[in-house]
N, CA, C and O atoms as a GROMACS GRO file, in nm:
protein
  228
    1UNK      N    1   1.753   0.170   1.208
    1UNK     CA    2   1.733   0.176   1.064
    1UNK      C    3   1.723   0.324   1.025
    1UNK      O    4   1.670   0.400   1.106
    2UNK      N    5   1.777   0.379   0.893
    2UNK     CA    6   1.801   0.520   0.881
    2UNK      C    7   1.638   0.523   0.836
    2UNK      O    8   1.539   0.452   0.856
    3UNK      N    9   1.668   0.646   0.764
    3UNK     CA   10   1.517   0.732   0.696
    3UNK      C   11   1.508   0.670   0.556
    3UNK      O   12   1.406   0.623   0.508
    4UNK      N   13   1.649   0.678   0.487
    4UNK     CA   14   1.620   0.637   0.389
    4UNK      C   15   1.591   0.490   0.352
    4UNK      O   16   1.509   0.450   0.270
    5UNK      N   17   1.702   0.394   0.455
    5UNK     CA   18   1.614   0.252   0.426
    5UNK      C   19   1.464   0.213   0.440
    5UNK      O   20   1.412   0.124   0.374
    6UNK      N   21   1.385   0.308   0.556
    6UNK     CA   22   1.255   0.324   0.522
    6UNK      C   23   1.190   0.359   0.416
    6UNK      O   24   1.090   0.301   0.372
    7UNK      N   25   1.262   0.494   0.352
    7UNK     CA   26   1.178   0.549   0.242
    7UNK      C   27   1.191   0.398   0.115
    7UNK      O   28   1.103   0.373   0.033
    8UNK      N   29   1.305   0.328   0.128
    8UNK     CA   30   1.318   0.220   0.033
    8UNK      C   31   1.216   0.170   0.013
    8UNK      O   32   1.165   0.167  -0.099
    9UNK      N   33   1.146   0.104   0.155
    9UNK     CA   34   1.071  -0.011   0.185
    9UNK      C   35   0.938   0.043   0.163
    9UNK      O   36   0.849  -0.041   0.149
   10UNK      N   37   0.904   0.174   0.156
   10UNK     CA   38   0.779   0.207   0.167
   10UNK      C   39   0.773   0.194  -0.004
   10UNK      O   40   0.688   0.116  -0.047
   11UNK      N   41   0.851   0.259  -0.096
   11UNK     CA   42   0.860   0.247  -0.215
   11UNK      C   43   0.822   0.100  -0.260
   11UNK      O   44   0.745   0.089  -0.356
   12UNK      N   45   0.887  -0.054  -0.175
   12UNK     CA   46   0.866  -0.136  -0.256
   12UNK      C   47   0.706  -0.150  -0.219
   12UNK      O   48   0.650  -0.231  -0.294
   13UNK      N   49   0.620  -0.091  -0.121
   13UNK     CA   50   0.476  -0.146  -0.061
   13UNK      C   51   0.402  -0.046  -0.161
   13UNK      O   52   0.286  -0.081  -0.181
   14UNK      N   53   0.442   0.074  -0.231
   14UNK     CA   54   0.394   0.110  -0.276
   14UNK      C   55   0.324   0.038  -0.451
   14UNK      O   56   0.217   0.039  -0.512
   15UNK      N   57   0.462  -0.015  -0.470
   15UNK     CA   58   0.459  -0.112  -0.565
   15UNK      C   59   0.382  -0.174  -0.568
   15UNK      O   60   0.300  -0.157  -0.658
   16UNK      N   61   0.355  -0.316  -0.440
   16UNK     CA   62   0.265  -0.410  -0.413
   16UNK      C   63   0.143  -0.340  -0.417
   16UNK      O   64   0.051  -0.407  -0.465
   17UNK      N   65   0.107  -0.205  -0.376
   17UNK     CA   66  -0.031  -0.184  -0.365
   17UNK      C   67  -0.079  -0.158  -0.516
   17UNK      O   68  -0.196  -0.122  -0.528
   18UNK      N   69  -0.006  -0.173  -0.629
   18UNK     CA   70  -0.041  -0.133  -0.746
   18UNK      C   71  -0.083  -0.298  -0.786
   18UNK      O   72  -0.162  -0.308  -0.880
   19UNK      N   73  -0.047  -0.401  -0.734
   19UNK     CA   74  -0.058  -0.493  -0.790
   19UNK      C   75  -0.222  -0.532  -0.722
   19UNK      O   76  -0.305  -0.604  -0.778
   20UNK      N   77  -0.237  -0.475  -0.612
   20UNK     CA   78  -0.340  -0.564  -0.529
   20UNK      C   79  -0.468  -0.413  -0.601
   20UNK      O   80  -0.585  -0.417  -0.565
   21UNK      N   81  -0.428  -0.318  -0.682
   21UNK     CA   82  -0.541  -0.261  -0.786
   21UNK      C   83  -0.546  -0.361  -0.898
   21UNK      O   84  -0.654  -0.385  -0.952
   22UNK      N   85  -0.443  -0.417  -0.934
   22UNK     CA   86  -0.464  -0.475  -1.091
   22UNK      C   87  -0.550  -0.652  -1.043
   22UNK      O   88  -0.607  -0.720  -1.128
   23UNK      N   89  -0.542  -0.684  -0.933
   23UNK     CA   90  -0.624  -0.796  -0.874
   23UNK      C   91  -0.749  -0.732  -0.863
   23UNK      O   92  -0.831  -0.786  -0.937
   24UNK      N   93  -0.791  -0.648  -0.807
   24UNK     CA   94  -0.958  -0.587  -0.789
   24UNK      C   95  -0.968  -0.559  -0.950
   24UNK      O   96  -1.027  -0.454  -0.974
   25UNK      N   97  -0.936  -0.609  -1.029
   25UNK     CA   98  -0.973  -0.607  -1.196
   25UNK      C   99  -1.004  -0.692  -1.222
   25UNK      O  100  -1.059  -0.700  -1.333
   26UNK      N  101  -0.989  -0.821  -1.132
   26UNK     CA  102  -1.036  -0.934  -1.201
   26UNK      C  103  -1.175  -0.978  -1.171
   26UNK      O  104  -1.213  -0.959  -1.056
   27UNK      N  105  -1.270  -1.042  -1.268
   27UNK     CA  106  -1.464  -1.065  -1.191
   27UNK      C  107  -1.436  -1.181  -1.145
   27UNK      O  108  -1.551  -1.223  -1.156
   28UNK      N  109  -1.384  -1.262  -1.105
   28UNK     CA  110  -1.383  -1.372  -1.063
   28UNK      C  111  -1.349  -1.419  -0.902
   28UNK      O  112  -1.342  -1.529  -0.847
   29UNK      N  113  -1.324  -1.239  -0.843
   29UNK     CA  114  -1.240  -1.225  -0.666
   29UNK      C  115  -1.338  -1.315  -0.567
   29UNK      O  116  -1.301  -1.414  -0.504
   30UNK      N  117  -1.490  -1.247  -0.569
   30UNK     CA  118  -1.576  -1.314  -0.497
   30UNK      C  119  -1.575  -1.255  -0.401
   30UNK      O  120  -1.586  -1.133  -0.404
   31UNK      N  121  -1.560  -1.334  -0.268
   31UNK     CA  122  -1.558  -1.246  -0.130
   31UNK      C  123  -1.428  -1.208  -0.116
   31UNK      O  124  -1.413  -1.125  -0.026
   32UNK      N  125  -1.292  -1.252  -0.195
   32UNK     CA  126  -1.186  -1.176  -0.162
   32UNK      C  127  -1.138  -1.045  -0.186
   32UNK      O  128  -1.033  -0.988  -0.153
   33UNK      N  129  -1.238  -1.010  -0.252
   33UNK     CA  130  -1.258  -0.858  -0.297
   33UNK      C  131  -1.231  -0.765  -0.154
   33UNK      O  132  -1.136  -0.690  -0.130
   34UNK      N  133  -1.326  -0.790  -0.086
   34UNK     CA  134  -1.337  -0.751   0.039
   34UNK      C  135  -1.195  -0.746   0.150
   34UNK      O  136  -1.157  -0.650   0.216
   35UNK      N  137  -1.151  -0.843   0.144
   35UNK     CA  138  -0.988  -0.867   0.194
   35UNK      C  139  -0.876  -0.772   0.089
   35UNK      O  140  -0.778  -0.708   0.125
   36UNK      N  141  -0.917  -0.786  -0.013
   36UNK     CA  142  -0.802  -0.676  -0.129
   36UNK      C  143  -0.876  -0.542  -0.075
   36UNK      O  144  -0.804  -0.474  -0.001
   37UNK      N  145  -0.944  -0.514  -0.087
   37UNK     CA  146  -0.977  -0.356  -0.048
   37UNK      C  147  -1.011  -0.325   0.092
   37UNK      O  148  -1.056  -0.217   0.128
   38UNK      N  149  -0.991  -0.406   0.155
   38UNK     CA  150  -0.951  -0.372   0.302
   38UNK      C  151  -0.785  -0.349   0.325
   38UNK      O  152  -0.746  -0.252   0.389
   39UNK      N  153  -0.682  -0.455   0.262
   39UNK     CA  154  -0.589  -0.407   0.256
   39UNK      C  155  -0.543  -0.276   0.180
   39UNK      O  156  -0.491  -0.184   0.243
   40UNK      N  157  -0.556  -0.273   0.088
   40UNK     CA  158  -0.536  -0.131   0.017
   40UNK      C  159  -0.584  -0.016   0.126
   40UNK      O  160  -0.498   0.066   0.159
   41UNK      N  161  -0.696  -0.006   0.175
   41UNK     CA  162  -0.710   0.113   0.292
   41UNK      C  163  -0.623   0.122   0.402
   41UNK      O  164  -0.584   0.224   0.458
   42UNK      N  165  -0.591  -0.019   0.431
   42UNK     CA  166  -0.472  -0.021   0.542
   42UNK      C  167  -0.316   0.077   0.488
   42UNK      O  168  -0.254   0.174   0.532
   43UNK      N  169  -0.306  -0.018   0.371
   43UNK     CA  170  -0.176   0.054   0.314
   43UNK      C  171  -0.190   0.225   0.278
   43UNK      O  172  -0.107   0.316   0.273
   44UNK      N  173  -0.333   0.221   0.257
   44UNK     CA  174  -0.327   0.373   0.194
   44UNK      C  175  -0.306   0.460   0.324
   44UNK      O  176  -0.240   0.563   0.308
   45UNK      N  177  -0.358   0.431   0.463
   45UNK     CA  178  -0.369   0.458   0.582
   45UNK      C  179  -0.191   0.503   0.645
   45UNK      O  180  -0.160   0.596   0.720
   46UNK      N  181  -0.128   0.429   0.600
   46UNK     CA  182  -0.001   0.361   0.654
   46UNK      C  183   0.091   0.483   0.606
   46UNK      O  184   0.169   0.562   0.658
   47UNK      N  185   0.028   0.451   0.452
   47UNK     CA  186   0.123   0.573   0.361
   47UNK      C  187   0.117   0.695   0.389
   47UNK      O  188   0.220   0.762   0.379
   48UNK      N  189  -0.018   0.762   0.438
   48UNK     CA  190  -0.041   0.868   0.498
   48UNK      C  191   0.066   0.884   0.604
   48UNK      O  192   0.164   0.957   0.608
   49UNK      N  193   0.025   0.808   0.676
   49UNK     CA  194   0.074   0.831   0.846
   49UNK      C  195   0.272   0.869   0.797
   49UNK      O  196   0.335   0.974   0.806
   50UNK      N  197   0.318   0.717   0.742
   50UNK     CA  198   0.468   0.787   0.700
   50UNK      C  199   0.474   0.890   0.654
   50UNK      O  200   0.545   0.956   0.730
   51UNK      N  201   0.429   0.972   0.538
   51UNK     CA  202   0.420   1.080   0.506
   51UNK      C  203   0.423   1.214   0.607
   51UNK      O  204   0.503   1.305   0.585
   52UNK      N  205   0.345   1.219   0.703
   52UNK     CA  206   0.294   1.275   0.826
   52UNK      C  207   0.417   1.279   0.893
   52UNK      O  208   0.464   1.381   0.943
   53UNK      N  209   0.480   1.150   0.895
   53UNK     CA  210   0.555   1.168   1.015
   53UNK      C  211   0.718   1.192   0.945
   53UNK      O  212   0.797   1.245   1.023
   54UNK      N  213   0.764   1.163   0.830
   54UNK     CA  214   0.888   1.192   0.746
   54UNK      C  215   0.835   1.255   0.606
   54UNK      O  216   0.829   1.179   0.509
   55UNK      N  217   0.795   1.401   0.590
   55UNK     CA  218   0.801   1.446   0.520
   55UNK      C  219   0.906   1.429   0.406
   55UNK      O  220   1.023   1.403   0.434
   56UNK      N  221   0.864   1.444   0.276
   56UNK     CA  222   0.911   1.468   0.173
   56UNK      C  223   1.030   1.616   0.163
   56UNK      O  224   1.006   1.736   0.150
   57UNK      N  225   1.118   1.564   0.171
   57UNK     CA  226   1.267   1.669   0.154
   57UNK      C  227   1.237   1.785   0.045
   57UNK      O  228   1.323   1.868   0.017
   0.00000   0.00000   0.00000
């Protein structure tokens, strides 16, 4: 797989992680709060590391 079909895919997770902020908006999560903002650190984790490892041109 090239660089750029990665950079694609990271773009669409970046997306999803905007959605799983507009879910931690809602009062009604409960304990899934905890599962949404555990994922978000994962992804934020992830995003780093790509970054790290395929710099921005």
């Amino acid at each position: 797989m090239e660089v750029q079909a990665i950079r694609d895919r990271v773009e669409g997770i970046k997306a999803k992680r905007e959605a799983l902020i507009r879910l931690l908006e809602q009062p009604n999560l409960g304990t899934l709060r905890i599962d949404v903002n555990q994922a978000l650190e994962e992804i934020d984790d992830l995003l780093e590391e790509f970054d790290r490892t395929f710099p921005a041109e």
